[in-house]
VOTI-912803 format. One line per 10 residues: number of its first residue (from 1); their letters; for each residue x, y, z of N, C-alpha, C, CB. Coordinates in Angstrom, 2 decimals. Atoms other than C-alpha are relative to their C-alpha. Last residue first. Glycine has a CB too. Layout:
BEGIN
NUM> a> X/Y/Z/X/Y/Z/X/Y/Z/X/Y/Z; ...
***
This chain:
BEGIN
231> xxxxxxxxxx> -0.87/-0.18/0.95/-2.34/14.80/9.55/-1.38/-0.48/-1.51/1.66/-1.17/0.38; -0.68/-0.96/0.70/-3.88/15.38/12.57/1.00/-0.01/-1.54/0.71/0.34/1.00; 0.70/-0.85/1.15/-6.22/12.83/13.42/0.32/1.16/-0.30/-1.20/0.21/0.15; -0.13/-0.38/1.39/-4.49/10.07/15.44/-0.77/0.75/-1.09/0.12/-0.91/-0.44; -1.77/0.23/0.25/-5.86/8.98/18.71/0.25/0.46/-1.96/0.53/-2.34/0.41; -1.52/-0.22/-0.80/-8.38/11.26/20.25/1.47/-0.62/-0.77/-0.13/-0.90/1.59; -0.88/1.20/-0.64/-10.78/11.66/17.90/1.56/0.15/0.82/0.29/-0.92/-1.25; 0.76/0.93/-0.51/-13.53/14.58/18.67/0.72/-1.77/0.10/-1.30/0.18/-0.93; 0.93/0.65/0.76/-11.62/17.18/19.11/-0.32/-1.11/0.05/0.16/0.08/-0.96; 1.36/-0.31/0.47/-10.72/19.84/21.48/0.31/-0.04/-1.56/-0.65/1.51/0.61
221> xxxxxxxxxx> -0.01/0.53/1.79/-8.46/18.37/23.73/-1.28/0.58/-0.57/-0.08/-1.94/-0.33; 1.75/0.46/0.75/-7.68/20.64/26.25/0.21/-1.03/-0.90/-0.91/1.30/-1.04; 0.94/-1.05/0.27/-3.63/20.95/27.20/-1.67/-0.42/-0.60/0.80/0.88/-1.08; 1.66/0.73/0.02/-1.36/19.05/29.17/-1.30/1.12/-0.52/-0.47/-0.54/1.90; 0.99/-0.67/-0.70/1.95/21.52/27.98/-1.24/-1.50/0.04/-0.50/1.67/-0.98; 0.59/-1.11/0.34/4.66/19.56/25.93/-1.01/0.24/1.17/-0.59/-0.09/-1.39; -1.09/-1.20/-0.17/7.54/16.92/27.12/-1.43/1.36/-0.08/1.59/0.05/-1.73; -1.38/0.06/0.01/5.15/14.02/27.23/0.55/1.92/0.19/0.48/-0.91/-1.66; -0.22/-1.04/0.29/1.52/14.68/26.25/1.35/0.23/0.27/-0.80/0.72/0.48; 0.33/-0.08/1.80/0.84/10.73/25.93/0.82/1.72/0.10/-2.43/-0.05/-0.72
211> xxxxxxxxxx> -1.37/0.75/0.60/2.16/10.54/29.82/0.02/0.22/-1.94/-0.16/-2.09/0.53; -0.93/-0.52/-0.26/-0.46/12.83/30.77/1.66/-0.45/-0.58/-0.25/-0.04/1.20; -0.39/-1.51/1.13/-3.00/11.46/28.74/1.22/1.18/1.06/-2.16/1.26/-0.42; -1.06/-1.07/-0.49/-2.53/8.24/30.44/0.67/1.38/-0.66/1.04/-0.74/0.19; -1.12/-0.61/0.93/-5.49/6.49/27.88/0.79/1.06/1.36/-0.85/1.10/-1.69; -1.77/0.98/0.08/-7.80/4.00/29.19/1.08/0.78/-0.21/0.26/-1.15/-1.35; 0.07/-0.11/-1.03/-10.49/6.86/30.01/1.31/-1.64/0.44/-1.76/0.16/0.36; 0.70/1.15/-0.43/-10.71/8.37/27.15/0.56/-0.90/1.20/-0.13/-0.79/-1.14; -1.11/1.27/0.50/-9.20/11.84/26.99/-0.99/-1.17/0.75/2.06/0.11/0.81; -1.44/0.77/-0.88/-11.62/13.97/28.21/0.45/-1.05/-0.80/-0.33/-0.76/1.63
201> xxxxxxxxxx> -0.17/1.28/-0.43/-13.17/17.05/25.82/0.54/-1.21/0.40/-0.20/-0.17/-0.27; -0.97/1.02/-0.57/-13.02/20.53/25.47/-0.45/-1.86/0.15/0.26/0.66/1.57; -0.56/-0.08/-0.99/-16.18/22.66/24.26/0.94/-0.68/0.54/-0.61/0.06/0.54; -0.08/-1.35/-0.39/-17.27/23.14/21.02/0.21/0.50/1.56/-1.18/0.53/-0.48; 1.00/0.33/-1.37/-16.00/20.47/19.44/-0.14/1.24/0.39/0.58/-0.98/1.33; -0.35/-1.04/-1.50/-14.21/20.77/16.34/-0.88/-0.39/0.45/0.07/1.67/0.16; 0.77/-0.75/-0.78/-13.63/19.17/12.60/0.07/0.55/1.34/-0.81/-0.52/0.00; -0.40/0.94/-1.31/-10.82/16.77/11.30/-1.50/0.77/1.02/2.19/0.43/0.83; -0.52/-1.34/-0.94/-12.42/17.71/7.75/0.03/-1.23/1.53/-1.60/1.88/0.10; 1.60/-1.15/-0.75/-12.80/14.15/5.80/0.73/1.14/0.58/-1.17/-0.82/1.67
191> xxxxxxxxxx> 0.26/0.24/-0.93/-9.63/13.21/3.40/-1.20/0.94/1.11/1.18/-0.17/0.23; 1.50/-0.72/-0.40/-8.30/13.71/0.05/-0.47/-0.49/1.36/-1.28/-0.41/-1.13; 0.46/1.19/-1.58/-4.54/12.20/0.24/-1.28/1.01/-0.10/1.30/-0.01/2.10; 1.35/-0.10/-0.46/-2.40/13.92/-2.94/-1.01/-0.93/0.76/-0.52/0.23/-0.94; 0.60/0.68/-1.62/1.10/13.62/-3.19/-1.37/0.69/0.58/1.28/0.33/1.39; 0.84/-0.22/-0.97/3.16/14.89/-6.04/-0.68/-0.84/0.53/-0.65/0.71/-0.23; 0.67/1.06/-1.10/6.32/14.42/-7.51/-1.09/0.91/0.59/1.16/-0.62/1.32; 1.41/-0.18/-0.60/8.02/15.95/-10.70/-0.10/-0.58/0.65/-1.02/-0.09/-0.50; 0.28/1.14/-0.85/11.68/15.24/-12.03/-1.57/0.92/0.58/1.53/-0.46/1.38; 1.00/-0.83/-1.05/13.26/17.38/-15.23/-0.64/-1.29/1.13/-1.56/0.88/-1.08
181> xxxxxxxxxx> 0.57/-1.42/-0.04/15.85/17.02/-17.07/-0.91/0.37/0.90/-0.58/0.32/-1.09; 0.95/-0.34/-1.12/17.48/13.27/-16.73/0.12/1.37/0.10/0.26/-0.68/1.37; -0.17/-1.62/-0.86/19.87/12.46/-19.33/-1.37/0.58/0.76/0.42/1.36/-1.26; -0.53/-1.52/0.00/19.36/9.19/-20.73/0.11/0.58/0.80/-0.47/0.80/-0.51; 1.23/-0.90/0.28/16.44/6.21/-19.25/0.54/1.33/-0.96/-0.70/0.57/1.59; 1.52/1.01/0.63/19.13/3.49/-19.05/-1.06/1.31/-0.14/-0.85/-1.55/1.52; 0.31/-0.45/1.51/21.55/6.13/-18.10/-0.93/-0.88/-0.66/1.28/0.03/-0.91; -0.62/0.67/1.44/23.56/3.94/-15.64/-0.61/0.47/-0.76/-0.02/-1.42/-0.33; -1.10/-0.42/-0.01/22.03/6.92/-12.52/1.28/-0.87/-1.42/0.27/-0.20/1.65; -0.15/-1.35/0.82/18.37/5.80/-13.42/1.58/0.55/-0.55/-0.60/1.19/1.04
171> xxxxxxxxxx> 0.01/0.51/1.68/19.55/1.94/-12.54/-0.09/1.56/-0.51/-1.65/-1.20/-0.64; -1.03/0.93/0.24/20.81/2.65/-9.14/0.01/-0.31/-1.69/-0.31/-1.38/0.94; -1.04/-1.43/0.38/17.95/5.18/-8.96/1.37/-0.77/-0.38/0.34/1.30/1.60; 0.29/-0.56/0.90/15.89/2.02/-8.90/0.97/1.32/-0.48/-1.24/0.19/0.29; -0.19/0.94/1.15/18.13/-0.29/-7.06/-0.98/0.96/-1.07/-0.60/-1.82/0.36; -1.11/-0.38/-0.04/17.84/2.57/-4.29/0.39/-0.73/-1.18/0.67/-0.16/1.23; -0.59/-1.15/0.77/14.20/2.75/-4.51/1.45/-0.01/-0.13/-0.37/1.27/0.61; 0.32/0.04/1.38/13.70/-1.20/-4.27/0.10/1.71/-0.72/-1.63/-0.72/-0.07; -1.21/0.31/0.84/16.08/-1.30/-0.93/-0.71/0.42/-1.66/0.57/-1.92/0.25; -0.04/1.20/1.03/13.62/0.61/0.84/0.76/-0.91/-0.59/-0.26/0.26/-0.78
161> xxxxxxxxxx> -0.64/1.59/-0.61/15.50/2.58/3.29/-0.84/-0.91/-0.43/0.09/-0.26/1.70; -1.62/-0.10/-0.13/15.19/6.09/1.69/0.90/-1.58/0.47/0.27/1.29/1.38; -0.41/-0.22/1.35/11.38/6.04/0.48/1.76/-0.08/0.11/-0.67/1.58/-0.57; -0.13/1.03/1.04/10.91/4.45/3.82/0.34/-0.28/-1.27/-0.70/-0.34/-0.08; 0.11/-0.66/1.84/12.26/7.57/5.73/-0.40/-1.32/-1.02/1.95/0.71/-0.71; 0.79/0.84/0.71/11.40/6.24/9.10/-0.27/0.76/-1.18/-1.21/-0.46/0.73; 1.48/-1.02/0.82/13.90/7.72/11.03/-0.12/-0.64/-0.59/-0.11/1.37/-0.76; 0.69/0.06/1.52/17.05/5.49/12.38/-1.40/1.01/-0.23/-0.53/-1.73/-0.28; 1.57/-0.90/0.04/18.84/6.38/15.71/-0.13/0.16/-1.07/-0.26/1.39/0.62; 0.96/-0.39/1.09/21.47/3.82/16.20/-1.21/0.88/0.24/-0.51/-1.15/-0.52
151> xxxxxxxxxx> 1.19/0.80/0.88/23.41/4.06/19.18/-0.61/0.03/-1.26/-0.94/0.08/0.49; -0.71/0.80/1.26/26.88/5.53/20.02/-0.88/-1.25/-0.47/1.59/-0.63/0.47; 0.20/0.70/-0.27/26.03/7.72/23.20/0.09/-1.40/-0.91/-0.76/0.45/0.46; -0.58/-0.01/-1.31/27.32/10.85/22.63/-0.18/-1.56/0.43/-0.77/1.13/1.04; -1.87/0.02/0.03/27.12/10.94/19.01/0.36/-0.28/1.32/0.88/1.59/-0.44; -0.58/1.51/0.25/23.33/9.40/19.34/1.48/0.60/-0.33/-0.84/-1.09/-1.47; 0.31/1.19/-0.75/22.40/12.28/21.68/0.48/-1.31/-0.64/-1.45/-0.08/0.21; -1.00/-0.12/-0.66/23.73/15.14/19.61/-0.03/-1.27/1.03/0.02/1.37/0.56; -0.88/0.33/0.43/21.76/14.12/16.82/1.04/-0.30/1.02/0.21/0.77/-0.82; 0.01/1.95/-0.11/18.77/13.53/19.43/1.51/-0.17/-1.02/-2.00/-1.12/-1.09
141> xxxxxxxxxx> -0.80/0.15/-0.98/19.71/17.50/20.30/0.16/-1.40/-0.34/-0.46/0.41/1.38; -1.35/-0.33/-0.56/19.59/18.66/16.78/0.74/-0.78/1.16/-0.12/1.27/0.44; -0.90/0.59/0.76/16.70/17.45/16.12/1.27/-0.28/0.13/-0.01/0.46/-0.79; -0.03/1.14/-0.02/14.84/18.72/19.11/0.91/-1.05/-1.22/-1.30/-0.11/0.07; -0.82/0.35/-0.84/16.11/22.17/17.83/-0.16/-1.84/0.77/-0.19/1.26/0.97; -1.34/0.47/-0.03/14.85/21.75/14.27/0.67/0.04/1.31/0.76/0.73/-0.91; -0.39/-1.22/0.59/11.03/20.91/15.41/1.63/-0.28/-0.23/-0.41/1.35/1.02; 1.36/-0.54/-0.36/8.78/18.26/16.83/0.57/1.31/-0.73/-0.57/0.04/1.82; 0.05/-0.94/-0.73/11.41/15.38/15.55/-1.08/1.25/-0.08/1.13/0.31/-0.10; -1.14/0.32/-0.61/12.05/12.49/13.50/-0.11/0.86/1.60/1.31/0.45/-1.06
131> xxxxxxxxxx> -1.30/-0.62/0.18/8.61/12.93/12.14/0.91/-0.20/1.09/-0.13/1.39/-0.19; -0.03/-1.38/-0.20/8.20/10.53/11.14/-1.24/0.84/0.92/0.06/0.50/-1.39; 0.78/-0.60/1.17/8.48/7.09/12.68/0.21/1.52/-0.08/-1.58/-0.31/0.15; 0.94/-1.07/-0.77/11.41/6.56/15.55/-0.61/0.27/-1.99/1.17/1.82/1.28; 0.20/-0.32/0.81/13.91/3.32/15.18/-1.46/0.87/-0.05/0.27/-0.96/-0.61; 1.80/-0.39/-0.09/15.90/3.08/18.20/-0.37/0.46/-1.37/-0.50/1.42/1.19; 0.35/-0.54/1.28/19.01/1.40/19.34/-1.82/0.25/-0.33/0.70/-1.12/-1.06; 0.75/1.26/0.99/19.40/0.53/22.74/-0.34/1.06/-1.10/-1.65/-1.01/0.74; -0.67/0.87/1.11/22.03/1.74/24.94/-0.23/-0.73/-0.75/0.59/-0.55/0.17; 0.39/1.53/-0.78/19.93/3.27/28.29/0.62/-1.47/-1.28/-2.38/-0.06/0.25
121> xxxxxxxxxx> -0.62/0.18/-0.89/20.67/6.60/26.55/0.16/-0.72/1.14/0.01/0.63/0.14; -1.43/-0.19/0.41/19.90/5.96/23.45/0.71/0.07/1.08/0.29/1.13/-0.79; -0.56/1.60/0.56/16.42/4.48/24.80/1.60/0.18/-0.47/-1.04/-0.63/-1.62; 0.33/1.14/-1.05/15.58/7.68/26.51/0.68/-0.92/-0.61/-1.52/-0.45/0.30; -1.07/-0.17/-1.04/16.84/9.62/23.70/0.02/-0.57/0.80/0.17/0.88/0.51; -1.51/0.78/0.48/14.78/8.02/21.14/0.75/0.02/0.96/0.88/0.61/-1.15; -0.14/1.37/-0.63/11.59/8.66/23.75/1.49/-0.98/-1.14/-1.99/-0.89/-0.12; 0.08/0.01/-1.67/12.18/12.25/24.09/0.53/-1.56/-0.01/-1.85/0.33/0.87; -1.46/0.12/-0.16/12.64/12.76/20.01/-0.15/-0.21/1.84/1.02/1.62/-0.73; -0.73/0.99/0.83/9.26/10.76/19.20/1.34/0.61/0.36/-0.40/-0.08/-1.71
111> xxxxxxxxxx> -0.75/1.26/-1.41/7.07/12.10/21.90/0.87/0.12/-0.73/-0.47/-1.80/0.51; -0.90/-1.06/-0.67/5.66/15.38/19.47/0.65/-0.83/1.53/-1.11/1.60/0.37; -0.99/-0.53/0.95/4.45/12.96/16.83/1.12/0.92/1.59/-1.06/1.34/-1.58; 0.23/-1.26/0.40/2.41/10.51/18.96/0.93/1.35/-0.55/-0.56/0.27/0.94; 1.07/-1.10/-1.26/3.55/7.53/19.44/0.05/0.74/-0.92/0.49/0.76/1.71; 1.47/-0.36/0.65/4.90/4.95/16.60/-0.72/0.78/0.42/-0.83/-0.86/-0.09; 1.24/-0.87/-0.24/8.45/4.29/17.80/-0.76/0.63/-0.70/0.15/0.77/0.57; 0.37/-0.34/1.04/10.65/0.81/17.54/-1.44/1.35/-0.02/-0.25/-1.40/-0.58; 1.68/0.15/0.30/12.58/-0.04/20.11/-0.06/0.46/-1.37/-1.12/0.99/1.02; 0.04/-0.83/1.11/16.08/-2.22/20.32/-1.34/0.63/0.08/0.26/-0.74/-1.30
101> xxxxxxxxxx> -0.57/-0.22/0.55/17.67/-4.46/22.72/0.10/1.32/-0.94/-0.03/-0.86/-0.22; 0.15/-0.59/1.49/15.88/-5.44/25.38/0.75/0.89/-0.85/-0.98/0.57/-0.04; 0.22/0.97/0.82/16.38/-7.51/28.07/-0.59/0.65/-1.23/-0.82/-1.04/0.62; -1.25/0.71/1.01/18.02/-4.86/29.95/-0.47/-1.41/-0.81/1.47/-0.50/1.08; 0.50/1.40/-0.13/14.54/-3.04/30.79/1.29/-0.56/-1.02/-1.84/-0.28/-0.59; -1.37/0.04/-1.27/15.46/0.60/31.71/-0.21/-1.61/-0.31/-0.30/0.76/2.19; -0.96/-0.84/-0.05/14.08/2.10/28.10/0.96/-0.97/1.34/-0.65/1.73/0.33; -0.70/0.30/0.95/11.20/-0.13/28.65/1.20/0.06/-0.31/-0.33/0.35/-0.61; -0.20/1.38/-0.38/10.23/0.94/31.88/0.36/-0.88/-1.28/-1.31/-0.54/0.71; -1.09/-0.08/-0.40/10.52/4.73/30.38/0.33/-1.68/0.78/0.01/1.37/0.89
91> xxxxxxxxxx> -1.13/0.27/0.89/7.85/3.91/27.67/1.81/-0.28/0.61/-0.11/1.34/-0.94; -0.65/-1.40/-0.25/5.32/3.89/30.12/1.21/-0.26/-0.41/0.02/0.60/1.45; 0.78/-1.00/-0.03/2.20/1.33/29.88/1.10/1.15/-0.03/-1.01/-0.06/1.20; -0.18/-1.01/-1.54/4.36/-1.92/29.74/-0.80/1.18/-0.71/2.01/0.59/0.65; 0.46/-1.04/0.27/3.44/-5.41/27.93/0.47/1.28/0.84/-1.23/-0.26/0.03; -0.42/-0.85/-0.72/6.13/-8.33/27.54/-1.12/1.32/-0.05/1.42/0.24/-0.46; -0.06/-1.30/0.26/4.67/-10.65/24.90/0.15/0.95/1.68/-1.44/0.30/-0.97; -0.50/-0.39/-1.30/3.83/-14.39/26.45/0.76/1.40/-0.34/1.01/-1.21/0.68; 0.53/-0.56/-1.75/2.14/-15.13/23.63/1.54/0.02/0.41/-1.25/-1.39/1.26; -1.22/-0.89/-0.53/2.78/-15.06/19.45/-0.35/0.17/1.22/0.31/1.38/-0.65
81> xxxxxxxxxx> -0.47/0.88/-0.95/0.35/-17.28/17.64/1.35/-0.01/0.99/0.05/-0.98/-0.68; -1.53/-0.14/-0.33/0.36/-14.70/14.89/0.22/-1.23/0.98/0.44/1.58/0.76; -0.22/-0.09/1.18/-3.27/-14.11/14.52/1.40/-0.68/-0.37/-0.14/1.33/-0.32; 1.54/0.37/1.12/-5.01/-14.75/17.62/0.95/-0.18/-1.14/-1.51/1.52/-0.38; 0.10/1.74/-0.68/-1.89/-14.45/19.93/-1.07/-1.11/-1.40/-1.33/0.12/2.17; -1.35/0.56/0.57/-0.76/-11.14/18.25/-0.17/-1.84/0.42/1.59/0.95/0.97; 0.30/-0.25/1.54/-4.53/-9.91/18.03/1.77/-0.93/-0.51/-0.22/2.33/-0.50; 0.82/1.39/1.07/-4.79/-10.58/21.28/0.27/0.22/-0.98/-1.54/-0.26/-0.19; 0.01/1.49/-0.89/-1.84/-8.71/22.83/-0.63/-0.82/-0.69/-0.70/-0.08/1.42; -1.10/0.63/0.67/-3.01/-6.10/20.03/0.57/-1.19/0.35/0.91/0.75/-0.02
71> xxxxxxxxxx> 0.53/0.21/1.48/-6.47/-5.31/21.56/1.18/-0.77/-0.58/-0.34/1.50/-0.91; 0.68/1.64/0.18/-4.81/-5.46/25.34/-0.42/-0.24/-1.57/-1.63/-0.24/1.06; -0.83/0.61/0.31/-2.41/-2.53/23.96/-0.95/-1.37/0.77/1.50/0.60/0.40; -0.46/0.06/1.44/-5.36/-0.01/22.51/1.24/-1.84/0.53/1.16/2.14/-0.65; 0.41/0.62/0.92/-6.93/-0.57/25.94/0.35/-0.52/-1.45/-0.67/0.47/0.00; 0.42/1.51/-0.65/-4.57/0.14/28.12/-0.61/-1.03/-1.04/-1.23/0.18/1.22; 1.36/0.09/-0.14/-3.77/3.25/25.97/-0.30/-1.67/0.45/-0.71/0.53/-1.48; 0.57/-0.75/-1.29/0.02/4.92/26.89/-1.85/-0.59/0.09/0.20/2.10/-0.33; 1.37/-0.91/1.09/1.08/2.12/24.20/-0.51/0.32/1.63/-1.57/-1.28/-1.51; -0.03/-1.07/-1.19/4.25/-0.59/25.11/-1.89/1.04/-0.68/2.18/1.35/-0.16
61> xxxxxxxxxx> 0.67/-0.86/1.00/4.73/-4.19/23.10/-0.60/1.50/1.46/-1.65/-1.23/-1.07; 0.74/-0.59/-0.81/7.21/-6.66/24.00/-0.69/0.97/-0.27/0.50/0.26/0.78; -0.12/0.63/-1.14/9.72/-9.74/22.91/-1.31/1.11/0.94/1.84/-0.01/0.54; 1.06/-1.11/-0.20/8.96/-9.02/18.73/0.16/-0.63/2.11/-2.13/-0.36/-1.31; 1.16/0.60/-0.24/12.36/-10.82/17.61/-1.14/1.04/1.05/0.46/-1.45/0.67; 0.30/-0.81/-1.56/14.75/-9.88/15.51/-1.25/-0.66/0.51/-0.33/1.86/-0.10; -0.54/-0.26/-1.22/17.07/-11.55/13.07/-0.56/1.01/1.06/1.17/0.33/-0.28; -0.92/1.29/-0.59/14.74/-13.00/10.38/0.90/0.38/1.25/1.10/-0.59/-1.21; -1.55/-0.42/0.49/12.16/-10.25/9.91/1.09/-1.11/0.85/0.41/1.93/0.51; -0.76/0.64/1.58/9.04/-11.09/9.54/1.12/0.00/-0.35/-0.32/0.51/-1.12
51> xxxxxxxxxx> 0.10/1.48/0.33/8.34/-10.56/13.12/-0.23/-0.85/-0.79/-0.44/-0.37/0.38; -1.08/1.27/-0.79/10.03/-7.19/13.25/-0.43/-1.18/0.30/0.52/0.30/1.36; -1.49/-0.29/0.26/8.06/-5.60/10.27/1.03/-1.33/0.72/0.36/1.67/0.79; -0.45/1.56/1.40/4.70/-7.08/11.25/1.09/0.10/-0.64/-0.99/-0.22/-1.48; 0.25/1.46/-0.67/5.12/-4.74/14.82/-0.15/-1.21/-1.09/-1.45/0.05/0.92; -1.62/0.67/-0.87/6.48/-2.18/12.87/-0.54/-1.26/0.60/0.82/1.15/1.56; -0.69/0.44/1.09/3.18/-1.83/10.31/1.67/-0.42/0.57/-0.10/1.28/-1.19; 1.12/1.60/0.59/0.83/-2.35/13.68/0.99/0.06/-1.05/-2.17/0.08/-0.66; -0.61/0.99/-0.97/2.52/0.82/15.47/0.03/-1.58/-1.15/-1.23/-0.14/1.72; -1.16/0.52/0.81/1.61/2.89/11.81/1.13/-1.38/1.22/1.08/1.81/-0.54
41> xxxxxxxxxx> -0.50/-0.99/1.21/-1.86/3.18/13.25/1.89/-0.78/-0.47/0.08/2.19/0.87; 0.71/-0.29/0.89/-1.98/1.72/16.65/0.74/0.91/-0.83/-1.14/0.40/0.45; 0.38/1.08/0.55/0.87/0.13/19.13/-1.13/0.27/-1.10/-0.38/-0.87/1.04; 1.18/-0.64/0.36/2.83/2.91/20.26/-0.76/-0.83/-1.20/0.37/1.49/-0.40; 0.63/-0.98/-1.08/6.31/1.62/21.54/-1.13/0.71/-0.82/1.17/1.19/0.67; 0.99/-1.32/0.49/7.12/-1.58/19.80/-0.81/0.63/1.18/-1.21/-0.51/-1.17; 1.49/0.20/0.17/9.48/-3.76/21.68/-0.41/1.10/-0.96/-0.86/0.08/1.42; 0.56/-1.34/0.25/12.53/-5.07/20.15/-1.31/0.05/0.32/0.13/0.43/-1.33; 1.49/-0.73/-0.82/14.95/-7.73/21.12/-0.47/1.11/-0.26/0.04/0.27/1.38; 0.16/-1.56/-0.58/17.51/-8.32/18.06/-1.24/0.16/0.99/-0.26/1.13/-1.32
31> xxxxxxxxxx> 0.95/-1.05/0.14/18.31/-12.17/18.10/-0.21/1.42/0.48/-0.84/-0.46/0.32; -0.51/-0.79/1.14/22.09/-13.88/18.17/-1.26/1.49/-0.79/0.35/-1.43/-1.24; 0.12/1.10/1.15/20.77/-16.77/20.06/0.45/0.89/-1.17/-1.67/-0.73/-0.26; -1.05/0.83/-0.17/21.92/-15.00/23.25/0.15/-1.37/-1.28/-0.24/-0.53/1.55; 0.05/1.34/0.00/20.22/-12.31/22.76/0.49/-1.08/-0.15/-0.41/-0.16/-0.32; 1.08/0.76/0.81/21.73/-8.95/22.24/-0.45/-1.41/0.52/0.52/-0.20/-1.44; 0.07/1.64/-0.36/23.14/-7.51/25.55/-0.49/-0.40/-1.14/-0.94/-0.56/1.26; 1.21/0.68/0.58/23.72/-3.73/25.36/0.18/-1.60/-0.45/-0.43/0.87/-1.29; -0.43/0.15/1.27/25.85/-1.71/28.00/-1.14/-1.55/-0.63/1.95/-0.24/0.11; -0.29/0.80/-0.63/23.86/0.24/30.41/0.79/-0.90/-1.43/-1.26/-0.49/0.91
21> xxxxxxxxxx> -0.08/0.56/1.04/22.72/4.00/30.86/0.51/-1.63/0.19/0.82/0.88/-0.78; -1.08/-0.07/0.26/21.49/5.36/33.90/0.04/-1.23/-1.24/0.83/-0.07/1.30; -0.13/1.30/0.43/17.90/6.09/33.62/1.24/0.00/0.03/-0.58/-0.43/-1.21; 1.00/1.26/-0.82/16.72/9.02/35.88/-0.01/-0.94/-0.45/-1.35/0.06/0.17; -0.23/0.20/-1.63/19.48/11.46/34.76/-0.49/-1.10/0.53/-0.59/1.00/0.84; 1.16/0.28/-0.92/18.74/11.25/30.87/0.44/-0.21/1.65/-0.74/-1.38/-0.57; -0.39/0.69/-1.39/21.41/13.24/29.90/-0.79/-0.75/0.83/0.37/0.84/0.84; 0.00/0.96/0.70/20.66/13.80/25.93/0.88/-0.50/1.40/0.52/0.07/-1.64; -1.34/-0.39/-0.59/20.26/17.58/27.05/0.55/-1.29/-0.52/0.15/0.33/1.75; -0.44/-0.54/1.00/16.66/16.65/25.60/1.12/0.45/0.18/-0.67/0.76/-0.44
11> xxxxxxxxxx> 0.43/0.67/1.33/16.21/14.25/28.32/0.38/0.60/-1.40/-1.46/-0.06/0.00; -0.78/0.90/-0.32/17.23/16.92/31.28/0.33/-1.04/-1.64/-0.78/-0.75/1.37; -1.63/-0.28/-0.71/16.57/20.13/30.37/1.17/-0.90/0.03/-0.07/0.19/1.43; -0.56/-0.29/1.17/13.48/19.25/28.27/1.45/0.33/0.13/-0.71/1.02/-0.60; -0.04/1.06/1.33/12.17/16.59/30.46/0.80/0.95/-1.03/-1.79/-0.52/-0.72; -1.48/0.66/-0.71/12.84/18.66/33.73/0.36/-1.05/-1.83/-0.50/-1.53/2.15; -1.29/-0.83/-0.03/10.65/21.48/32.22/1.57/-0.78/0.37/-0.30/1.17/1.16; -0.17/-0.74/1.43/7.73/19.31/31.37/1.40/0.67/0.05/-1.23/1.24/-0.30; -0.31/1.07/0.37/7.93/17.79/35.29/0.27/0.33/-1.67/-1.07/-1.03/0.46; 1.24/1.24/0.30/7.67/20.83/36.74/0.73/-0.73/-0.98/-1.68/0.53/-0.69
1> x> -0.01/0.40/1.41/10.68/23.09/37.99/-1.04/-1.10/-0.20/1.42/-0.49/-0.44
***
């Protein structure tokens, strides 16, 4: 069985085998430990999340790209005046690391139910950007993973955990506006073509593109940015 096949058996079974679980310690000042796991792109809007936020504190920061997570290191020292930050390269040393409480995940879309479970099942709450999941059976199982294991597993529905939409519908629903007929929404994002290469190309050379490809096949890359350009 290869390593892909043990991850979906095992991990998505919501048994992680190779982490035993552990019970969860908050800080002793009453603070939520949380690192951020995937430090570019929407990483960067969690990471100013939990250190604006009065009961948690930012204790460590993870990202399969060496490089991407020295950049931030500084950037949290530089900007923030925030050192001695916990760094790790592999989400699962996180996951087993009892000084932490809570993550927060920004990887790559088709990690995001592997590495809730991990953390659910090592007893730390986890808050996973969309999408929640790579499809409906992964869904399914991380449901089945936080009943079994009795963590938080939040999704990053912001339109849902705003407080200012809920005080808005809060007001629609008293009739201040009448009877509500009809509702429209759209969502338009113009954006360059992601384009093609015409022959494969290597993952850069900070980046554990094995570990990035998690549960799925190691397959070519063929295009030209590596981090983030599918959507």
């Amino acid at each position: 069985m290869n390593r892909r096949k043990l991850l979906r058996s095992s991990a998505f079974a919501g048994t992680y085998s190779l982490l035993s679980p552990f019970a969860k310690a908050v800080g002793s000042n009453g603070e939520l430990r949380v690192v951020v796991i995937g430090v570019k792109g929407r990483g960067s809007n969690h990471i100013n999340a939990v250190i604006s936020h009065k009961k948690a504190r930012l204790v460590g920061l993870c990202d399969i790209d060496s490089d991407q997570l020295k950049r931030r290191v500084v950037e949290m020292e530089k900007r923030h005046k925030i050192t001695g930050l916990k760094t790790y390269s592999d989400y699962r040393k996180v996951c087993e690391d009892k000084n932490v409480d809570a993550v927060c995940i920004a990887t790559t879309n088709h990690t995001h139910t592997v590495i809730a479970l991990t953390a659910a099942a090592n007893g730390k709450d986890a808050y996973t950007e969309k999408p929640v999941s790579h499809n409906v059976w992964e869904g399914q199982k991380l449901a089945d993973g936080q009943a079994k294991y009795g963590t938080v597993i939040q999704h990053g529905f912001q339109r849902r955990s705003e407080t200012c939409w809920a005080d808005a519908f809060a007001w629609l629903k008293e009739g201040n506006l009448g009877k509500l007929t009809l509702a429209r929404g759209f969502c338009y994002k113009p954006r360059k073509s992601i384009g093609k290469v015409e022959a494969p190309v290597e993952a850069p050379k900070t980046v554990n593109y094995d570990l990035w490809s998690g549960p799925r096949k190691v397959l070519p890359i063929r295009r030209k940015q590596f981090h983030y350009d599918w959507h």
